[in-house]
N, CA and C of each residue as an Amber inpcrd file, in Angstrom:
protein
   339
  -4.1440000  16.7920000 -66.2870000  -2.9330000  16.9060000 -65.5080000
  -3.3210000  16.8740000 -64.0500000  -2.4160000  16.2560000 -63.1400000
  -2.9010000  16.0010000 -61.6730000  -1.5130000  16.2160000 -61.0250000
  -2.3170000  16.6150000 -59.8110000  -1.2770000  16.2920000 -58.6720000
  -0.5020000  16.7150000 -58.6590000   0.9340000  16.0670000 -58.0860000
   2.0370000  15.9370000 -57.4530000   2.4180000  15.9410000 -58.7120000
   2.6440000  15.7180000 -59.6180000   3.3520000  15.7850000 -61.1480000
   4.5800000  16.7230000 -61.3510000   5.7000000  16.3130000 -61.2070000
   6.7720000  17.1750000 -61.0120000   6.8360000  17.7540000 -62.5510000
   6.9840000  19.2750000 -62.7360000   6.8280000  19.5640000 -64.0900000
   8.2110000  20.0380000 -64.5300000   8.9310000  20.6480000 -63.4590000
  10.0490000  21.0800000 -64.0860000  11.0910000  20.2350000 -62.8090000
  11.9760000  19.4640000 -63.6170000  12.2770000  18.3480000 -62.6040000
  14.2890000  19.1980000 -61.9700000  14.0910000  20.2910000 -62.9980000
  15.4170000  21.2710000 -62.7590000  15.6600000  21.6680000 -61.2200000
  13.8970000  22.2520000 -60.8210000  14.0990000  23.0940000 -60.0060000
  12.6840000  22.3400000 -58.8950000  12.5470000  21.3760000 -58.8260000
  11.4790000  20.0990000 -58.7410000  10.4250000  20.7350000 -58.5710000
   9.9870000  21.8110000 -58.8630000   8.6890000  22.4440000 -59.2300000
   7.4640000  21.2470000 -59.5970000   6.1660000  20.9380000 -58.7230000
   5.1890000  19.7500000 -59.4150000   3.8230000  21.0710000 -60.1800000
   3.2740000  20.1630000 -60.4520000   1.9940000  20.7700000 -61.0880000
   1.0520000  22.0010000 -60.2600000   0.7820000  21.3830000 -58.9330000
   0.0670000  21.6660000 -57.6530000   0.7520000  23.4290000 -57.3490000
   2.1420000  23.2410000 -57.5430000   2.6860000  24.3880000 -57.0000000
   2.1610000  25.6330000 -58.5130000   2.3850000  25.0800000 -59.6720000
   2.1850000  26.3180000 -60.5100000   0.6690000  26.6660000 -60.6460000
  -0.1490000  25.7150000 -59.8430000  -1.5250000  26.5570000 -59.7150000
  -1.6230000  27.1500000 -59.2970000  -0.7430000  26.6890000 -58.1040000
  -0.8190000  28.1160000 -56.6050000  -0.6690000  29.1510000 -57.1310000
   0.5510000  29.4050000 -57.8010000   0.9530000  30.2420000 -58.6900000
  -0.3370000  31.3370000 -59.6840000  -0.9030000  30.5790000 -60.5310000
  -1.7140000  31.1710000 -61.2070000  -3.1050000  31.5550000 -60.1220000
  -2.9950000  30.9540000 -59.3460000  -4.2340000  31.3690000 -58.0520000
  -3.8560000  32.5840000 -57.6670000  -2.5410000  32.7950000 -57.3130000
  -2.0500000  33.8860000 -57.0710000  -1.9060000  35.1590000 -57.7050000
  -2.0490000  34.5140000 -58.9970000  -2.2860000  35.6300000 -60.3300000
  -0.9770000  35.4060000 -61.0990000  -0.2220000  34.8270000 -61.2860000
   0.2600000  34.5440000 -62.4640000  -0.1750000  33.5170000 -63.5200000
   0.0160000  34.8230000 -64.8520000  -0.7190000  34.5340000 -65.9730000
   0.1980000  33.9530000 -67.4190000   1.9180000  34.0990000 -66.5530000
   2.8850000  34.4060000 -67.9580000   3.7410000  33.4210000 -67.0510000
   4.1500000  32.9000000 -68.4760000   5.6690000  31.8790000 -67.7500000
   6.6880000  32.1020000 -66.5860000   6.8320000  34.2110000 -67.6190000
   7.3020000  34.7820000 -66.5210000   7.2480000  34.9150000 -65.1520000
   5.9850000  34.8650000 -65.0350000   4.9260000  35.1980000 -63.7070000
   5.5650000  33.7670000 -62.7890000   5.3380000  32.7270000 -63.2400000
   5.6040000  31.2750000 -62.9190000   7.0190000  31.2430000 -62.4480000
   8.0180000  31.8160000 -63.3040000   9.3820000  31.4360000 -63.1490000
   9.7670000  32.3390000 -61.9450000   9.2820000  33.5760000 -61.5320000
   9.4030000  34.5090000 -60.5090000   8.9820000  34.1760000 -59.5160000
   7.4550000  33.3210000 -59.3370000   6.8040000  32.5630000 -58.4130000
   7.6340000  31.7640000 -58.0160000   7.8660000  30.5190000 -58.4640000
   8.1450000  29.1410000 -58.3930000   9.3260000  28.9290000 -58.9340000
   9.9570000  29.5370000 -59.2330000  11.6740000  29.0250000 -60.3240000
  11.4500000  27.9490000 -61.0040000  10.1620000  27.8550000 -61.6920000
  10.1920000  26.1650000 -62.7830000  10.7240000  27.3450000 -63.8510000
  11.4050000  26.8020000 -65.0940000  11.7680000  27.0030000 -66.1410000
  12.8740000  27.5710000 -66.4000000  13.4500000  28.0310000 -65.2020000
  14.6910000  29.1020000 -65.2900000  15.7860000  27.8830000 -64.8800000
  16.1260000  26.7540000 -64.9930000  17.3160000  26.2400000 -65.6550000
  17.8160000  26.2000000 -67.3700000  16.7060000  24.7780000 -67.1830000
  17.1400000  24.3860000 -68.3940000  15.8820000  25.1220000 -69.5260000
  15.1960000  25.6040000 -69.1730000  13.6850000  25.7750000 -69.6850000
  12.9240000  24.6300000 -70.6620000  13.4740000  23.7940000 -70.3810000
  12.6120000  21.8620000 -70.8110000  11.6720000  21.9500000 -70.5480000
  10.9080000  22.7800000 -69.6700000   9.3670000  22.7410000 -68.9760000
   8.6830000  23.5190000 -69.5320000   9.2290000  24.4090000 -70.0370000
   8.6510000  25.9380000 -70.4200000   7.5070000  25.8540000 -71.3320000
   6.9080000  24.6920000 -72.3220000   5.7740000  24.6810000 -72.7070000
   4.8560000  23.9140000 -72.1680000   5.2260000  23.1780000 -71.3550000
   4.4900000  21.8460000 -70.6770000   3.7060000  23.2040000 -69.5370000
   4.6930000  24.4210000 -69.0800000   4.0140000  25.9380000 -68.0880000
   2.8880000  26.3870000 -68.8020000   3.0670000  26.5010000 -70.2230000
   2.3540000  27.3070000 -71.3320000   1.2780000  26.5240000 -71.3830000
   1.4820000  25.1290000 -71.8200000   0.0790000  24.6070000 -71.5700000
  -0.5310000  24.5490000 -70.3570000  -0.2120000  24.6090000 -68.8860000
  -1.0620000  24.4950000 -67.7880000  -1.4020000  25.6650000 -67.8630000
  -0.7660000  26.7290000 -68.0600000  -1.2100000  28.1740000 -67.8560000
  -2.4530000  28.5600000 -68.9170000  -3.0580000  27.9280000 -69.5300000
  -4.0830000  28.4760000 -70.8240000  -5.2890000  26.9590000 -70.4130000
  -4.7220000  26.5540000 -69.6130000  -6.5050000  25.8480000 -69.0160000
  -6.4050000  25.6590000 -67.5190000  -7.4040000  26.4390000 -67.5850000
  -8.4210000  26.8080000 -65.9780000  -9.5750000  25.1970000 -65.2870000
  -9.7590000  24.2620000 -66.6060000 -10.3000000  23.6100000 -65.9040000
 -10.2780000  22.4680000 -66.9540000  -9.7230000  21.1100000 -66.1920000
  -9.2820000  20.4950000 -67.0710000 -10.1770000  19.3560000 -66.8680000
 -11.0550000  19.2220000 -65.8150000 -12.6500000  18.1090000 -65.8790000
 -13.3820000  18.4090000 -67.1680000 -13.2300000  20.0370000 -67.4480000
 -14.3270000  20.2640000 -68.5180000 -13.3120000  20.4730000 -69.9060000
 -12.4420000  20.3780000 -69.9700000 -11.3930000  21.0530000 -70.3080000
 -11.7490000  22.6680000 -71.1370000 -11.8890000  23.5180000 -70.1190000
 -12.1170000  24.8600000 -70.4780000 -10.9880000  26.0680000 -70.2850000
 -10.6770000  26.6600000 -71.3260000  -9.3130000  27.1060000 -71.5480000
  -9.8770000  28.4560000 -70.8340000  -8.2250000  29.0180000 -70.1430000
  -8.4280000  30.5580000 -69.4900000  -8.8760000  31.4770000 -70.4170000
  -8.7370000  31.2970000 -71.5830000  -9.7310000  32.4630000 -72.6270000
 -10.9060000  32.1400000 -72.5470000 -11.3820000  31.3290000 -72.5910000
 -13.4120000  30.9860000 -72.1550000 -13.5060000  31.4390000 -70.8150000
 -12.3000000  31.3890000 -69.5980000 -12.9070000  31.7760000 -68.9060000
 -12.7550000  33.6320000 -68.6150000 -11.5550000  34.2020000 -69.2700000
 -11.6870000  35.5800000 -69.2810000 -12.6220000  35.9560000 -69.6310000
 -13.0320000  35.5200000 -71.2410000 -13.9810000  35.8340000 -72.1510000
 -15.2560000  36.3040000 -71.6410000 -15.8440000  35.0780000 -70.7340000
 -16.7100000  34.7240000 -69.7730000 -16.9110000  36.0010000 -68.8010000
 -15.8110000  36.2570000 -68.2340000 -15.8270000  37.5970000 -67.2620000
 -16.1020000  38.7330000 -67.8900000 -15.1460000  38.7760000 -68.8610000
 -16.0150000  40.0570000 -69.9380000 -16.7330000  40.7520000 -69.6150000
 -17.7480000  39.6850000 -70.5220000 -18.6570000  39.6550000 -71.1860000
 -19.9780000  39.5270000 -69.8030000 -19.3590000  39.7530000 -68.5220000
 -20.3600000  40.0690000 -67.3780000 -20.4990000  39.2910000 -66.2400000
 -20.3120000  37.7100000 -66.7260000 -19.9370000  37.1580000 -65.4230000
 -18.9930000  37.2570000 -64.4390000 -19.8070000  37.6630000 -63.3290000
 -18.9370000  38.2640000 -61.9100000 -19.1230000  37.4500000 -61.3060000
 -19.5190000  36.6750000 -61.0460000 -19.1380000  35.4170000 -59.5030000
 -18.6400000  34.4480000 -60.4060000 -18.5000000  33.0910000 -59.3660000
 -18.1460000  31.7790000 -59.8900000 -19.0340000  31.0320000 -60.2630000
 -20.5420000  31.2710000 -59.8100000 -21.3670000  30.6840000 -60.3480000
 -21.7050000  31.0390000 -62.1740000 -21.3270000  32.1780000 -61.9520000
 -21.7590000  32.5350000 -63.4040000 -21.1070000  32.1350000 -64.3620000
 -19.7420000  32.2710000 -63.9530000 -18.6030000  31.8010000 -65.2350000
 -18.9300000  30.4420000 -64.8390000 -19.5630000  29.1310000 -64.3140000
 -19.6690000  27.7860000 -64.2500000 -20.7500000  27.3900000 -65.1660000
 -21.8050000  28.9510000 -65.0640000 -22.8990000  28.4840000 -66.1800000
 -22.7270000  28.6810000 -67.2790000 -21.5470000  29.9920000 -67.5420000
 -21.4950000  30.0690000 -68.7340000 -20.4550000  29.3930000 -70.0030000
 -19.4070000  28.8170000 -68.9140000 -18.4120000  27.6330000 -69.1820000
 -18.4640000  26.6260000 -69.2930000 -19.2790000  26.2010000 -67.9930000
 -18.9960000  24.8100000 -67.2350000 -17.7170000  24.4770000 -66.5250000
 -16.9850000  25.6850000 -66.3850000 -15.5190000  25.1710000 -65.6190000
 -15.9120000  24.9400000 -64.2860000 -15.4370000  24.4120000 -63.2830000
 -15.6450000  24.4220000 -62.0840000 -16.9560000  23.3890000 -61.5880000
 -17.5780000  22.8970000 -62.5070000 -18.6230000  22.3450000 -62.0400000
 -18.2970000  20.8600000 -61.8820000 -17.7970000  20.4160000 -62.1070000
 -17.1200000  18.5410000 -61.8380000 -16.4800000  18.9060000 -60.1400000
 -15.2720000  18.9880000 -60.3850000 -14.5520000  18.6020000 -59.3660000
 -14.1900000  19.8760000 -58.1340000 -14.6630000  20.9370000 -58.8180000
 -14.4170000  22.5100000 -58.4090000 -13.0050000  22.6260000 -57.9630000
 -11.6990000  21.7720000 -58.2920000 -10.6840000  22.1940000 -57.8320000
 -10.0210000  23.5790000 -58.4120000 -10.6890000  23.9820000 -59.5320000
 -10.5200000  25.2610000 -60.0290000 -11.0440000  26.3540000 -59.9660000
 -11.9450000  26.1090000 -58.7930000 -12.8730000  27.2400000 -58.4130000
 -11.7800000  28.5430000 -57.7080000 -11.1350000  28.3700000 -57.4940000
 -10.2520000  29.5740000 -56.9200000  -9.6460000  29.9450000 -57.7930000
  -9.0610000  29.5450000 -58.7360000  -8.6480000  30.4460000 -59.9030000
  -9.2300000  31.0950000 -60.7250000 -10.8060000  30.5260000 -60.7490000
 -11.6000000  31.4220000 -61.5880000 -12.3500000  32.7850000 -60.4230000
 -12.3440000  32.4960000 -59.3510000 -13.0090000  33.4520000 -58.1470000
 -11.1800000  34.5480000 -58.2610000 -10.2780000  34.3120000 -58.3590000
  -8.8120000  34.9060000 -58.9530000  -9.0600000  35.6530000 -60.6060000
  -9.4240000  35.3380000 -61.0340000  -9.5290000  35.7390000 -62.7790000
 -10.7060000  36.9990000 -62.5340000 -11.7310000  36.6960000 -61.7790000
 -12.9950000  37.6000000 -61.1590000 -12.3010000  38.6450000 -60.4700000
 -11.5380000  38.6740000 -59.7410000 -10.9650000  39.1350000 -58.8880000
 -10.3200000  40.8060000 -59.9970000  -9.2420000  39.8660000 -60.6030000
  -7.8710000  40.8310000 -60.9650000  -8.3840000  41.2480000 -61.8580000
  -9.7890000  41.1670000 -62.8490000 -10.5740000  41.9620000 -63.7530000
 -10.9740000  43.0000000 -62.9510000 -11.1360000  43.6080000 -61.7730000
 -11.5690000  44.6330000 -61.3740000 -10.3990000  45.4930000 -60.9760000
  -9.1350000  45.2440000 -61.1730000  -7.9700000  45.9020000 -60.9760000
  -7.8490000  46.6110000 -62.2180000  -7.4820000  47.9450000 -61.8050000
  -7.0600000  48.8180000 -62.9090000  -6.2110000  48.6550000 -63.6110000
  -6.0510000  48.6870000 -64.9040000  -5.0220000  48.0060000 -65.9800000
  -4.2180000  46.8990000 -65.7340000  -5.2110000  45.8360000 -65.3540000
  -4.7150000  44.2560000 -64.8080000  -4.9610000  43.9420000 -66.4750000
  -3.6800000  43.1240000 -66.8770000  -4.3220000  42.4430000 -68.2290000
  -4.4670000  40.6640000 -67.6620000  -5.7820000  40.4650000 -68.0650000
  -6.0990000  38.9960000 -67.6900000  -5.4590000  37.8480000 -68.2070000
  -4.9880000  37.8750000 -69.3330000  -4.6110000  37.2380000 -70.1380000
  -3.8560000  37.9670000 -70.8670000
C-alpha cells in the first residue's frame, strides 16, 4: 500500500494520513476514526483500516504482532526490532512507527496491540 491512496473516500482520508495516525499511537479503528474521521460514514473502509493497522512494514511485509512481539521479548531500539524482524530495513519509511511501538511499551498499562 502507498501513498496518497485515498482509503476512505467518505471522509477523503488517504493512506499517508492513517499512518500518521498509528505514529501517533493509534492501534484500533477506533483510534483512527477519532484521529482522522476515515470510517465513521459509511464504514466501507473499515477493513481496508484493519488491514493497514496490523502491518508495520510492508517492504518486508512484517505484521504489528512481530513487531510488538519483538519488543517483548527485549528489543528496545529500532535497530533491534530491524534485526529481529527485518521491518524497517528496505525503505525505513516505518521506522517511526516502530521507534512509536518502543515508545508506548514503556507506558504504564499501554496495551500495544
Amino acid at each position: 500500500m502507498a501513498g496518497n491512496r485515498v482509503i476512505c473516500h467518505c471522509s477523503n482520508v488517504d493512506y499517508v494520513t492513517i499512518r500518521k495516525a498509528m505514529i501517533a499511537g493509534a492501534r484500533t479503528v477506533d483510534e483512527i476514526k477519532e484521529m482522522t474521521g476515515a470510517g465513521t460514514v459509511c464504514g466501507g473502509c473499515v477493513s481496508e483500516i484493519e488491514e493497514i493497522l496490523a502491518s508495520v512494514c510492508g517492504c518486508k511485509n512484517v505484521s504489528l504482532e512481530e513487531v510488538v512481539n519483538a519488543v517483548k521479548n527485549g528489543a528496545d531500539t529500532v535497530e533491534k526490532v530491524q534485526e529481529a524482524t527485518g521491518a524497517g530495513t528496505e525503505c525505513g519509511r516505518c521506522n517511526a512507527l516502530i521507534e512509536n511501538i518502543i515508545t508506548l511499551k514503556n507506558r504504564e498499562n499501554y496495551s500495544l496491540i
